[in-house]
C-alpha positions, 0 to 999 in steps of 0.5 A: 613307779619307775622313771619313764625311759629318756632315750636309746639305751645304745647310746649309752655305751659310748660313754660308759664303755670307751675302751672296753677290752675283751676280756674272757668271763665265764657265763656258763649256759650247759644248757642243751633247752628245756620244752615244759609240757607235752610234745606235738605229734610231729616233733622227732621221734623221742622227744615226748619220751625225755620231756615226759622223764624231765617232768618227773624229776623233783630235782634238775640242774640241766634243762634240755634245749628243742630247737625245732622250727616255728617254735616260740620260746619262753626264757627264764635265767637269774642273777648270781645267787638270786642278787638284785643286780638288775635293781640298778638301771645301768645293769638293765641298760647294759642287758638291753644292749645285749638282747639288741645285739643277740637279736642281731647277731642271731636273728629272732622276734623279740616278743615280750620280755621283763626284767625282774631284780633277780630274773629276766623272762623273754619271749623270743622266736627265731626267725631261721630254722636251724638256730641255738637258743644256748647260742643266743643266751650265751651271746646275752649272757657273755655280753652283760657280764663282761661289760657290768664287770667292767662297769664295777672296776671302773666305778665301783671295785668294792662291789665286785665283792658280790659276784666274787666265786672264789674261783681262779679262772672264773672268779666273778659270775654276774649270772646263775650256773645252768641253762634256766627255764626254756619253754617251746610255745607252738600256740598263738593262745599260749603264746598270748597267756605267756606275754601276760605272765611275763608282763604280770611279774612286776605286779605279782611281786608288789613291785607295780600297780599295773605292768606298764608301771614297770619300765624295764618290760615290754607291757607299755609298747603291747600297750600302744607306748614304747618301752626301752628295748624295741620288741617285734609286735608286727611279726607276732601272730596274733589272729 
């Protein structure tokens, strides 16, 4: 079982990061969204004919972004090369900081959410109708790998090793190429068996015994507690 949160993971970064620079890492999200399933009737014309191609693909590398209004979305993006990087807690600090900002900057309900070793499920709903989820990853990707970056050369140069991609403009990559997994969910039943899902990936791995064991998830505020990154139950909408 995982320690219990002790605090703002904000207030974290006025100790860690100091003096942080901007530095340009490249966080690659080509990733235009993908919709899993079958298109509502009233989706714009075409939308069932490439999601219905994308389905039928046994290899994809991209995955097509649906920025319609009213739609929840289920995101999935890893680690580079599947690394355990968020196995170690100031990683996961560092990406909750992040999902804040994003949340701020870009207005949208954070639902449910788990941060898995290797992965990270969210459950997200923007509040405005015309807004990007690849602008939304970006500004949680960029984030997190900068300031983790920054955190291996001040305390840990040798670990930098791990994220090295042998590249000269771009030489560490704290997340996977491509755009992840990106659900649009429209239904409140769907919904409900996604923020199950996502808070079930602890269990499912043997990694807990119940999800709000698992401190980097969202479970033990859907369970009346409070968890480290503050979700948005009051806008979910549950009948």
């Amino acid at each position: 079982m995982q320690q219990k949160c002790d605090g703002s993971i904000v207030q974290l970064f006025d100790i860690l990061f100091p003096a942080l620079e901007k530095e340009t890492i490249w966080c690659p999200d080509n990733s235009e969204i993908v919709q899993d399933g079958v298109a509502p009737s009233n989706l714009f014309e075409g939308a069932k004919s490439r999601m219905t191609k994308i389905r039928n693909t046994t290899h994809r590398k991209r995955c097509i972004r649906l920025d319609f209004p009213g739609h929840a979305h289920e995101l999935t993006f890893s680690c580079y090369k599947s690394l355990p990087l968020l196995s170690q807690e100031v990683y996961c600090k560092i990406l909750g900081v992040a999902i804040e900002m994003a949340r701020g900057k870009h207005r949208f309900d954070l639902w449910a959410y788990v941060f898995m070793p290797e992965h990270v499920h969210l459950l997200i709903h923007p509040r405005d109708e015309i807004y990007s989820i690849s602008h939304i990853l970006q500004t949680i990707k960029q984030s997190t790998a900068r300031k983790a970056i920054y955190y291996l050369r001040r305390n840990d140069p040798s670990g930098l090793h791990l994220l090295a991609t042998g590249q000269k403009y771009s030489p560490y990559h704290f997340w996977q190429d491509g755009g992840g997994y990106d659900r649009n969910i429209i239904a409140t039943e769907t919904l409900i068996l996604a923020v199950n899902y996502i808070h079930a990936n602890p269990v499912r791995k043997g990694l807990a015994k119940s999800p709000d064991d698992w401190m980097w998830s969202s479970a033990r505020e859907w369970s009346g507690g409070v968890g480290p990154v503050h979700i948005d139950l009051q806008n979910f909408p549950i009948k």
